[in-house]
N, C-alpha and C positions, 0 to 999 in steps of 0.2 A: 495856344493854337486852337482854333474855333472851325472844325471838321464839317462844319454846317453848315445848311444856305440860310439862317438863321441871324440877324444878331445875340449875340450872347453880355453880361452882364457881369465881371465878377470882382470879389474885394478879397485883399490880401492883408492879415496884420500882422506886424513884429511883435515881439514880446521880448524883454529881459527886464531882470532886476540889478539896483544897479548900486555899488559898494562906495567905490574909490575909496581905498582904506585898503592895507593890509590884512588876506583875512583870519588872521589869528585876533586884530583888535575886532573885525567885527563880529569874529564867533562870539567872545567875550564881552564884548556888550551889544548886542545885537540889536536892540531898540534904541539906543545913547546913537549908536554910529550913526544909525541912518538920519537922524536930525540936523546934520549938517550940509546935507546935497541940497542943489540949489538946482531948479531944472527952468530953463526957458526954451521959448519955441522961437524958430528962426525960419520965417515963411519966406524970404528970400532962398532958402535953400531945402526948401520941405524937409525941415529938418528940425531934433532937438540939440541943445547945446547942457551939458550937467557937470557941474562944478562942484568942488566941495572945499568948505567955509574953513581954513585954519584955525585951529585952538591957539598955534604957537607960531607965533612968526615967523619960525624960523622952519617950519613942516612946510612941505612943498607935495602936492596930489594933483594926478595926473588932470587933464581936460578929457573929454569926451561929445563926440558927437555922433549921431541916431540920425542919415537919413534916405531921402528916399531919391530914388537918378531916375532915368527911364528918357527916351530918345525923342517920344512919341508924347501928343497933344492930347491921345487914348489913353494916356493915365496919368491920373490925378493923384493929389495925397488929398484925401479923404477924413481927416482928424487928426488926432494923436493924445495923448494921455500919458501921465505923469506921477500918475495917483494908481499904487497898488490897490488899495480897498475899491477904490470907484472901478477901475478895469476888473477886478475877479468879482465883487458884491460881498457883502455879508455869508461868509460859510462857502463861497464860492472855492473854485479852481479852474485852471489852467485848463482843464476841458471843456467846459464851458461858460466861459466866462461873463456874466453881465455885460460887461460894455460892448461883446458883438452883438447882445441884443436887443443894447437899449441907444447903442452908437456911442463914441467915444467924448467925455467930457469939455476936452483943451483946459485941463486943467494945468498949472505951470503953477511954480514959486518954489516953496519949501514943505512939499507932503511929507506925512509921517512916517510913510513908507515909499520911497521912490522907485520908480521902473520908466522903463524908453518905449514905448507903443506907437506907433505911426501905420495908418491904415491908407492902404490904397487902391483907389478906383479902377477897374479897365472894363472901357470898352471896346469889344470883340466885335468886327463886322465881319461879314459870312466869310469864310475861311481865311479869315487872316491870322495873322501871328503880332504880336505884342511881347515885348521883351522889357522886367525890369529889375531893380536890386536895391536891397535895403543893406544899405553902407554904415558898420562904423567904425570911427576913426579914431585913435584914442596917442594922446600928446602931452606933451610938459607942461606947453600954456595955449593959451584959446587961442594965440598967432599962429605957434605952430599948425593945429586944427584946421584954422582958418585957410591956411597956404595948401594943407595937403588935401582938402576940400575943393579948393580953386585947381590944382594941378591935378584931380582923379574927377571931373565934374560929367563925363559922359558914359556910355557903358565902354565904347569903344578903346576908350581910355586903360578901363579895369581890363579888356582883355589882352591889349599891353603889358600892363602891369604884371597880371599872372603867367602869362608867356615868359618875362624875363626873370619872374620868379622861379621857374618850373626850372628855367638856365641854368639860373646860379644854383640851383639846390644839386643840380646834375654835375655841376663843375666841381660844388664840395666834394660830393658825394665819391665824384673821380679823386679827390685831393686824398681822402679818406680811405680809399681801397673799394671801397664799393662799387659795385653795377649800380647804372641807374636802373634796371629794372626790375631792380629790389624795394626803389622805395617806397611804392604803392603798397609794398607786402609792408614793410616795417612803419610805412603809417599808420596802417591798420593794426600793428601789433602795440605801437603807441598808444592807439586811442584805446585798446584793450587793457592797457594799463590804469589810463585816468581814469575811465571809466568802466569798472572792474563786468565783465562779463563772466557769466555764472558756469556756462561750458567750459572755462580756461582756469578754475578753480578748484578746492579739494573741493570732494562730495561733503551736502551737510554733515555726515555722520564722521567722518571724518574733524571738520572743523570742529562738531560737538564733543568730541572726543578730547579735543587739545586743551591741554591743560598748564601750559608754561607759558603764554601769553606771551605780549612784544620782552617781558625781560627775558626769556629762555635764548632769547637775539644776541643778547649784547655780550656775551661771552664766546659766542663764531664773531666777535666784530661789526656785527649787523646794528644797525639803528631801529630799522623798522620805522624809521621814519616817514619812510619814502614807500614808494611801489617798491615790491620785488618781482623779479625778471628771472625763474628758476630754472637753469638745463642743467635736467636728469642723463648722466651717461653712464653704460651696465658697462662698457667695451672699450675703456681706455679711451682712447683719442676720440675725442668728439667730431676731429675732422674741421671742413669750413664753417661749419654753422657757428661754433664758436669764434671762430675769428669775426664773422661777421657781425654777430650779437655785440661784440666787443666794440665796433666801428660804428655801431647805431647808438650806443651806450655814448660814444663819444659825438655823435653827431647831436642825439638831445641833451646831453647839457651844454652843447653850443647853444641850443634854441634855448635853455631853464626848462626842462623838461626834467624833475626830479627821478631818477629811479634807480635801483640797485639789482645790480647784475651778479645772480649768484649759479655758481656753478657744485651741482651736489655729483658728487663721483663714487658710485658705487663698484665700480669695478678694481679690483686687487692690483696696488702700488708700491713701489718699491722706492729705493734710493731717488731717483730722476723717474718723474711722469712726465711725456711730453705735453700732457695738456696744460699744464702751465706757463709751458715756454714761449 
């Protein structure tokens, strides 16, 4: 949105790095994996298209597609890049990356290090607004790709889209037990999970202190493989929160959302606690 009587000028870029591979093979060889993505650019659809090359005939990896939608004639895709080293530089990072400022190479084929970068133009006339989205799509084979590309190809489309998403996730959510207007709260406790936030964890001194590691797990039945999900209860029944913690538990690993739901109860039990029940 362009608050000015002004033309304005602006570029937007993607960034990921990009696997297709299981990622325990590609922690494990982490430079071998990436030799085998294949990236090309597909200008009918400002877009990248990344593949990756079977060892075994009989391996099947997903398709993926990088790209860019927008409604308006005001925005362009402006490059794109393929090539980890040429988009960060030499010693580079993610903060500042070479190629915003030296522009993007259109490098394609088989880099040593693969990523999906597509940059885009807009221009802003005095107080207008410009609306776009960097799309990606990810599939069994490049038809599939191809078809869900052609069926999502406007914005108006995507806002479809997440409108009957928001639906059905309401409709689970009721199948489940749940309020829907829990689940903006339990997204966010979600992504607190994958992505471990340091408020929601012991204090250093604390974790410095521990000294039985993931095995002191496996004897409460714990893997430690996964997230854990801990409610602390001083007062016997937990009440709904447990129950609900229980229904979100079930709702991500409908989605494969790994995590483990542990309940610690410090408060004095006897024969029957109802918080089990």
């Amino acid at each position: 949105m362009n608050e000015t009587n002004r033309p304005r000028s602006l570029s937007f870029t993607s960034y990921a790095e990009v696997v297709l591979a299981p990622a325990r093979d590609d922690a494990r060889h982490l430079a071998f994996s990436k030799l085998f993505v294949e990236a090309r650019h597909v200008p009918a659809l400002d877009g990248l298209v990344l593949t990756r090359r079977p060892r075994d005939p009989d391996a099947h990896f997903p398709v993926v597609m990088h790209r860019l939608i927008a409604d308006s004639a005001s925005v362009s895709c402006a490059g794109f890049e393929t090539d980890r080293e040429r988009f960060l530089g030499r010693n580079g990072s993610v903060r500042r990356p070479r190629g915003l400022e030296e522009g993007l190479s259109g490098s394609q084929g088989t880099p040593l290090d693969p990523i999906m970068a597509l940059a885009a133009q807009v221009e802003l006339a005095p107080y207008a607004t410009e609306q776009l989205a960097f799309v990606t799509i990810a599939g069994p084979s490049r038809l599939s790709v191809d078809e869900t590309a052609a069926r999502y190809d406007t914005l108006a489309s995507f806002e479809w889209l997440l409108s009957d998403a928001h639906a059905e996730a309401e409709r689970e959510a009721g199948r489940l037990g749940l309020s829907a207007a829990r689940l903006a709260e339990l997204q966010a406790l979600l992504s607190s999970l994958l992505a471990p936030h340091a408020g929601l964890r012991a204090t250093p001194a604390q974790v410095a202190a521990n000294r039985l590691g993931q095995p002191g797990l496996w004897g409460l039945g714990i893997s430690g493989d996964h997230p854990l999900l801990l409610l602390e209860t001083v007062a016997g029944n937990p009440g709904t929160l447990l129950a609900d913690l229980v229904r979100a538990h079930q709702l991500w690993r409908r989605r494969g959302a790994a995590v483990d739901l542990v309940l610690l109860s410090r408060a004095a039990t006897g024969y029957r606690d109802d918080a089990w029940e």
